[in-house]
Each structure stands twice: as structure tokens, then as C-alpha cells.
C-alpha positions, 0 to 999 in steps of 0.5 A: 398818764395814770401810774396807779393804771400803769403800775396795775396794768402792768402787774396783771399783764405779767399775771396774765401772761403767766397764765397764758403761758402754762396754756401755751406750755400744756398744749405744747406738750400735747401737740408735740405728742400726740402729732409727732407722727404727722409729716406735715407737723414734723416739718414744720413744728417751729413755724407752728409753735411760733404762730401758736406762741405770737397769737397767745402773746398778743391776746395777753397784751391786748387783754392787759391794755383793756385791763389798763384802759378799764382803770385808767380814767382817760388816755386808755389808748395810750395807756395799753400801748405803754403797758403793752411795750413795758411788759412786752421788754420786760419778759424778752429781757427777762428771757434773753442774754443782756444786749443779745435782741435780735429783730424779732425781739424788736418785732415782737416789742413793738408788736406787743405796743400796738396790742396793748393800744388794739386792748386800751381801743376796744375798751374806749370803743366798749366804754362808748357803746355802755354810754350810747346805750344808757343815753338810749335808756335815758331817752326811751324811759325803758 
């Protein structure tokens, strides 16, 4: 484990997260507007806004824990999945009453975790395919 990684991965996780938050909130907004007369939305807006939020949760923490393995300089799967968790507590804590977790809150912790692994994964599978690439290079001359 690398705690500088950590310690930077978990800031640009939140910063991120924020950010992916503003566009969750925007189009919301919209959505909730513009598609308040839809029986099909009416009926189920919670279910949508529940998927549309969860899928927008995994991006940032798969982004964050590529962002982890991108510095981190060994571990990278590791290291995304312990982001991936720690970011992923912090802003259900910071968003429920102390002891209030429910099983989602336990789902989507644990969900985070293995989002921040599928990040720090892409990014060994990236890091492979550079070095594959340039030992072709090397081979080939070109």
C-alpha cells in the first residue's frame, strides 16, 4: 500500500464525486421537469433516480480507483478497492444520522469497493497493454 496514492486518491475520488454530483443534480432537475407529465416517469421516478444515481456512483469510484492505481506504483487493484470503500463510507456517513446504515448503505459500500478494484484493474490491464506496445515498438524498430 502507498499512502501518498491513498491519501491522493481519496481526495480526487471526493473531488470527482462532487463533480459528478452537480451533474446528477442538474439533470435531475431536468428530468424532473421536463418529464413530470410522462405516467411511465410518474410511476417510477424513484426507481429511476435510484439507478441513474448508483451507475453515476460507480463511475466515480471506478474513475477514482484508476486514479489511485495511475499513482500508485504497485498494488493498483488493491489500492482502488481501499479508495474505492473509504470514499464510498465517508460520503454515506457524511450523508446519514451516526448508526442510521441501512443495507443499502452496506450495498452500496461494498459496491463502491469493488468499483474502485474494476478502476485500479483497468488501469493494470492499460499499464500492460502501453508495455506490450512499446516492447512491439522496440522489436519492430518503428
Amino acid at each position: 500500500m502507498d499512502w501518498k496514492s491513498l491519501i491522493a486518491g481519496f481526495f480526487a475520488t471526493l473531488i470527482i464525486g462532487l463533480l459528478n454530483l452537480v451533474v446528477f443534480t442538474y439533470s435531475s432537475a431536468y428530468t424532473g421537469t421536463y418529464a413530470g407529465n410522462i405516467d411511465f416517469f410518474i410511476a417510477n421516478r424513484s426507481q429511476i433516480y435510484f439507478v441513474f444515481g448508483f451507475v453515476t456512483f460507480c463511475c466515480t469510484m471506478s474513475l477514482g480507483g484508476y486514479v489511485t492505481a495511475l499513482m500508485a506504483g504497485q498494488k493498483e487493484v488493491l489500492n482502488g478497492a481501499i479508495v474505492g470503500t473509504l470514499v464510498g463510507g465517508f460520503s454515506l456517513f457524511g450523508s446519514t444520522a451516526v448508526g442510521d446504515f441501512s443495507l443499502t448503505s452496506v450495498v452500496l459500500i461494498v459496491f463502491s469497493g469493488i468499483c474502485g478494484a474494476v478502476g485500479g484493474g483497468i488501469r493494470t490491464l492499460v499499464k500492460k497493454r502501453i508495455k506490450k506496445r512499446q516492447l512491439r515498438t522496440e522489436k519492430t524498430g518503428c
